[in-house]
C-alpha positions in Angstrom: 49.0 23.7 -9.8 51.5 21.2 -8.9 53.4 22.6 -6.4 49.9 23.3 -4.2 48.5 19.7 -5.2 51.7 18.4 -3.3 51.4 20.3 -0.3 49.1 19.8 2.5 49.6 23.1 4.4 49.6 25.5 1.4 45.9 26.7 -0.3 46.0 27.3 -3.9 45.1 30.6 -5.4 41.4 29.2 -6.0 41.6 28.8 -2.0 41.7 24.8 -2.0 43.7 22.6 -0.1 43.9 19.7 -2.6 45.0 17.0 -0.3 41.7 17.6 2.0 39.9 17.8 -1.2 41.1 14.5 -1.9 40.8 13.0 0.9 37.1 13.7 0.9 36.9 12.0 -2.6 38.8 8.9 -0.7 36.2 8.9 2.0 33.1 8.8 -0.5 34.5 7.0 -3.8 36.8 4.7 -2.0 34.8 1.6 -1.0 31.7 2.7 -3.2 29.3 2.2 -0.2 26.7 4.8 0.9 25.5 5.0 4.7 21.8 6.1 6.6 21.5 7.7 9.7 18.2 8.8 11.0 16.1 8.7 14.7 12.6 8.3 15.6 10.5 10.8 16.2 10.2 10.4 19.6 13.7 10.4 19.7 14.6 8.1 21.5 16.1 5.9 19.3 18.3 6.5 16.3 20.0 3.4 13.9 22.5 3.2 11.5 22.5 1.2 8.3 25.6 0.7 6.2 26.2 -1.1 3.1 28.7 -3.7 2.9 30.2 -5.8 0.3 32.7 -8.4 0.3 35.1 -8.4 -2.6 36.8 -11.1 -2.4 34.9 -14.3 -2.0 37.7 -16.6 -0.1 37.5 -13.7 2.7 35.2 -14.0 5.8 32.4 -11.9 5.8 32.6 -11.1 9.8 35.7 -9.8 9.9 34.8 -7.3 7.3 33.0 -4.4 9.1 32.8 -0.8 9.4 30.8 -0.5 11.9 32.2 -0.1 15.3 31.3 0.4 19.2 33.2 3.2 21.3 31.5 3.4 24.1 28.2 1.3 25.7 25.9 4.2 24.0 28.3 5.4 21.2 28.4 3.5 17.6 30.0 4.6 14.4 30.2 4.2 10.8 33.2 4.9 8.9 32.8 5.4 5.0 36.5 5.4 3.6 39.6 3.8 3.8 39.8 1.0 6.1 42.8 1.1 7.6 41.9 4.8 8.7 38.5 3.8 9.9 40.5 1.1 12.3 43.2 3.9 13.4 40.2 6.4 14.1 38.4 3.6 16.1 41.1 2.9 18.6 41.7 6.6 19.1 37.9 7.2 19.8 38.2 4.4 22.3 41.4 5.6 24.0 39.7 9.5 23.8 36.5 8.2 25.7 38.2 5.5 28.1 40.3 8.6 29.5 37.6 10.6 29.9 36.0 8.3 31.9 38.8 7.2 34.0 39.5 11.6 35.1 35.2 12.3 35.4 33.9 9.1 36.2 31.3 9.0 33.4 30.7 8.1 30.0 31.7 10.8 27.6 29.3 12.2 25.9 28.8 11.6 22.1 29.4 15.3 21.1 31.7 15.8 22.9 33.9 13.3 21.7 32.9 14.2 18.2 34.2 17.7 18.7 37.5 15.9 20.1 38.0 14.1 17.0 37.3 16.9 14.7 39.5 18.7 16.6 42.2 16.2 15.6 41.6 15.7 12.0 41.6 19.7 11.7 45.0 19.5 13.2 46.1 16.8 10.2 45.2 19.6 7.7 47.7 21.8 9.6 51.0 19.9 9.7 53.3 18.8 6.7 54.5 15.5 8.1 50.5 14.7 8.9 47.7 13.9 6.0 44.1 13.8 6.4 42.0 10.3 7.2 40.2 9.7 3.9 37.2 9.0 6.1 33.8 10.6 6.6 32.4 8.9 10.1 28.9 9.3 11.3 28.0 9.0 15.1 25.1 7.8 16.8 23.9 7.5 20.9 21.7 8.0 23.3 22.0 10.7 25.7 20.0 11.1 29.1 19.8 15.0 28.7 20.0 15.4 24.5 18.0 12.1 23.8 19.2 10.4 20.4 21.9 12.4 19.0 23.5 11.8 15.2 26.9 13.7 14.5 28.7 13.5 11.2 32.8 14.4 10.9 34.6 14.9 7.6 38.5 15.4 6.8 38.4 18.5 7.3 37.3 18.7 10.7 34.1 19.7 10.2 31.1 18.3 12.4 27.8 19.0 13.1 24.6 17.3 14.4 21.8 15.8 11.9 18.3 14.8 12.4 18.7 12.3 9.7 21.9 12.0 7.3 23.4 9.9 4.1 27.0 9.6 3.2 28.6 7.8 -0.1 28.2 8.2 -3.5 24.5 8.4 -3.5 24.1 11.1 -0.7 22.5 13.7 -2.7 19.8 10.9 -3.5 19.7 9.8 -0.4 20.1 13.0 1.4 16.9 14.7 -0.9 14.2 11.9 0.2 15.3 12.6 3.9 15.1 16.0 3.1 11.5 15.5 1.4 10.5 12.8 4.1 11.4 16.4 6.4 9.6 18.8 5.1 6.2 15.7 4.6 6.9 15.5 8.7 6.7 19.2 9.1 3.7 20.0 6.1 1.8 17.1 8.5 2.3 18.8 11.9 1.7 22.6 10.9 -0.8 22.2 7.9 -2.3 18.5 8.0 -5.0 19.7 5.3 -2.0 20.2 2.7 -0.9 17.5 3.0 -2.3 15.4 0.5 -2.4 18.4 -2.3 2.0 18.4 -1.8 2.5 15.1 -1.3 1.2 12.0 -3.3 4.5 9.6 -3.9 3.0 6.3 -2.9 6.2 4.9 -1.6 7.2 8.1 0.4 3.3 7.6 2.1 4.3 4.3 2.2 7.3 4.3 4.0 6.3 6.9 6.2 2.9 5.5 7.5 3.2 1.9 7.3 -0.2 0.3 8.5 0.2 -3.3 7.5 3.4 -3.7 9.8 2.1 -5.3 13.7 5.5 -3.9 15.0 5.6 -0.7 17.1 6.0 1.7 15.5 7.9 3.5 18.8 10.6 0.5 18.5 14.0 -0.2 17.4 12.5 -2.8 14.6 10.3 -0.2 13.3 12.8 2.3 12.7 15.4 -0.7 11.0 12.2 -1.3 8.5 12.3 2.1 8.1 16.0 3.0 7.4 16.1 -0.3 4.9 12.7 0.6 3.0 14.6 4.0 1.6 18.0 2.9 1.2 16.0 0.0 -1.2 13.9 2.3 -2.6 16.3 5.3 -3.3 19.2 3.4 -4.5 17.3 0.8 -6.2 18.6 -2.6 -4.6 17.1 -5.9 -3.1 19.7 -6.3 0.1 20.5 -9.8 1.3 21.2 -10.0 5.2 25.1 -10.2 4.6 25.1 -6.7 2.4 24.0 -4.9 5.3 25.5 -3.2 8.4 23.1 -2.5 10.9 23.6 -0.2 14.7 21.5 0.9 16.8 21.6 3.0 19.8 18.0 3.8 22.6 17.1 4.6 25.7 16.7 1.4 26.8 19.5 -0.9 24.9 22.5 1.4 24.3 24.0 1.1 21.7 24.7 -3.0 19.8 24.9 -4.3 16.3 22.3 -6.1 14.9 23.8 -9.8 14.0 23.3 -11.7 10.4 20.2 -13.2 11.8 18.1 -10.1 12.8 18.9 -8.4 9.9 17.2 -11.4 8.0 14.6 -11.2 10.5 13.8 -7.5 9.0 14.6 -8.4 5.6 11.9 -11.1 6.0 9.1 -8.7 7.8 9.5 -6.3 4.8 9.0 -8.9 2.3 5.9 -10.2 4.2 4.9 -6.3 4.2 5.3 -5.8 0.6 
């Protein structure tokens, strides 16, 4: 068992490569932070949310952050290991600047996901390599795919979402998007059905807010939205400073939400509630 947990390029007899195993349990168990990522369904616009904590109380809170821009349209969240999230950023940003510079446009998001994964499949390959212990979900606009939300693990893997969770609540999170889903679909093929399949008052809730005056076609909306489950599922009462929030439209790109519009939505859900 040893001699295959040591090397990266060798699968046991099981057909594991322990190191990519591991690195996966870095990316999820390392900062103890889960991540949402889900679009409207106009989509149009898709956000972000990320939890964050601070550790240490003599460090400054805005230099913590794993939440990055690549591109005017392009954000990411990194769940893992810092210092790989920072390494992965600045080779996102040298991937899509050179792009630009030999098409003369903005790369697009899945294609510079598949660029990466490439990469970080590569890492799995070589002996003097090792896999980032990061998982890093994408999100942007596009004028021909309209919102867009990749995900990329260690392995190399990637794939597009309609909604995602990573962290070590992402089967909790992952089921209510799931459930949220399969509501949205029930409602659009069968709307008759669906009060007989689904009666969870905070699912309903969530789902077809009436006492909110906010469009419900806007970036705010969808915030309210993303916040409203992560509370919900995992139970907590966020402050404006535990919270990472991006967003990517149409009409805006793609920008971080500062400390004081996060309180701004923090305070329009209280009101709601």
């Amino acid at each position: 068992m040893s001699g295959y947990d040591r090397h990266i390029t060798i699968f046991s007899p099981e057909g594991k490569l322990f190191q990519v195993e591991y690195a996966f349990k870095a990316a999820i168990n390392q900062t103890n932070l889960n991540s949402l990522a889900i679009m409207n369904d106009k989509k149009d616009i898709s956000v972000i949310i990320n939890e964050k904590k601070v550790t240490d109380k003599l460090m400054e809170p805005e230099t913590i952050s794993y939440l990055f821009k690549i591109t005017d349209n392009i954000g990411i969240i990194v769940n893992g290991a810092i210092p790989d999230a920072k390494n992965f950023t600045l080779r996102c940003k040298s991937e899509a600047a050179e792009f630009q510079y030999k098409n003369g446009f903005e790369i697009p998001m899945d294609v510079l996901c598949k660029r990466m994964s490439n990469l970080a499949q590569l890492y799995t390959q070589r002996a003097f390599m090792r896999p980032l212990g990061i998982i890093v979900t994408f999100i942007s606009f596009d004028d021909e795919k309209d919102a867009m939300i990749y995900k990329m693990d260690p392995a190399g893997f990637y794939c597009g979402y309609s909604a995602t969770a990573t962290g070590p609540k992402q089967q909790e999170l992952n089921s209510h998007l799931e459930k949220l889903l399969k509501k949205k679909q029930l409602k659009e093929s069968r709307p008759d059905d669906l009060e007989r399949k689904y009666d969870d008052e905070d699912d309903e809730r969530i789902e077809n807010d009436e006492t909110t005056n906010i469009d419900k076609n806007s970036w705010e909306f969808l915030v309210e939205k993303g916040i409203r489950i992560m509370s919900e599922v995992l139970g907590q009462d966020y402050k404006q400073q535990e919270l990472e929030i991006g967003v990517s439209s149409k009409a805006t790109g793609f920008f971080k939400l500062s400390v004081d519009q996060i309180e701004e939505r923090l305070a329009s859900i209280a009101e709601q509630d």
